[in-house]
C-alpha positions, 0 to 999 in steps of 0.5 A, spaced: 500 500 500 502 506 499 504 511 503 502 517 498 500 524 501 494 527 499 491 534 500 483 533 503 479 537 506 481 540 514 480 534 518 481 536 526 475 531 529 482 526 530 486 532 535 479 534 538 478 527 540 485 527 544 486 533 547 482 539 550 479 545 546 484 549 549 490 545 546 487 544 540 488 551 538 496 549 539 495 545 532 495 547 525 492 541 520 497 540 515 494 534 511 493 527 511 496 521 508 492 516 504 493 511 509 488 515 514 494 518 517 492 526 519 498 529 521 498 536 526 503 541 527 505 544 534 505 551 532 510 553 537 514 548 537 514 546 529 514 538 531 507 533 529 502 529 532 500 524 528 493 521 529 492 514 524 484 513 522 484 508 529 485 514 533 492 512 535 497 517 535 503 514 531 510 517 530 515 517 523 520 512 525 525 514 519 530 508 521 526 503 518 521 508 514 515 506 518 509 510 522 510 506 530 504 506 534 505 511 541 501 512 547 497 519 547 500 522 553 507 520 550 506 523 542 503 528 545 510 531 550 514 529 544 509 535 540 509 540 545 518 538 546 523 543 544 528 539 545 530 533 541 525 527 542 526 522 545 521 515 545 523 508 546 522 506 538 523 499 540 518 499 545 512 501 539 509 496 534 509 498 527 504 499 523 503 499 515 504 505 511 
């Protein structure tokens, strides 16, 4: 399957499934992926929250060009983080691109 991009009509009930209204404002829609993975921009921090048609939030393992599973809570700190983030990758599923 590919993982190709597409450009689609704003798509915020993903993020507004798990975080509070006031957070939701934090976050810019930035497209989705025909995989029905909707990525979202920390509009201070520059760093995503990626939200799959599941509701999992997932994060882009560049190691082996995968999307892994991560828990909210955690994809969430890694979305507000200044800092480069730091998750156990290995400790995460992988899930299809």
């Amino acid at each position: 399957m590919s993982m190709g991009f597409m450009v689609d009509e704003q798509n915020r009930k993903p993020l507004e499934t798990i975080l509070p209204p006031e957070k939701c404002a934090d976050f810019m829609w930035m497209g989705g992926y025909m995989n029905g993975i909707q990525m979202y921009k920390n509009i201070n921090t520059g760093r995503y929250l990626n939200i799959n048609s599941d509701g999992q939030c997932v994060i882009y393992n560049a190691l082996n060009s995968h999307f892994v599973a991560v828990e909210s809570a955690e994809a969430i700190r890694i979305a507000y983080s200044r800092s480069h983030p730091t998750t156990n990758i290995a400790a995460t599923k992988n899930v299809r691109r």
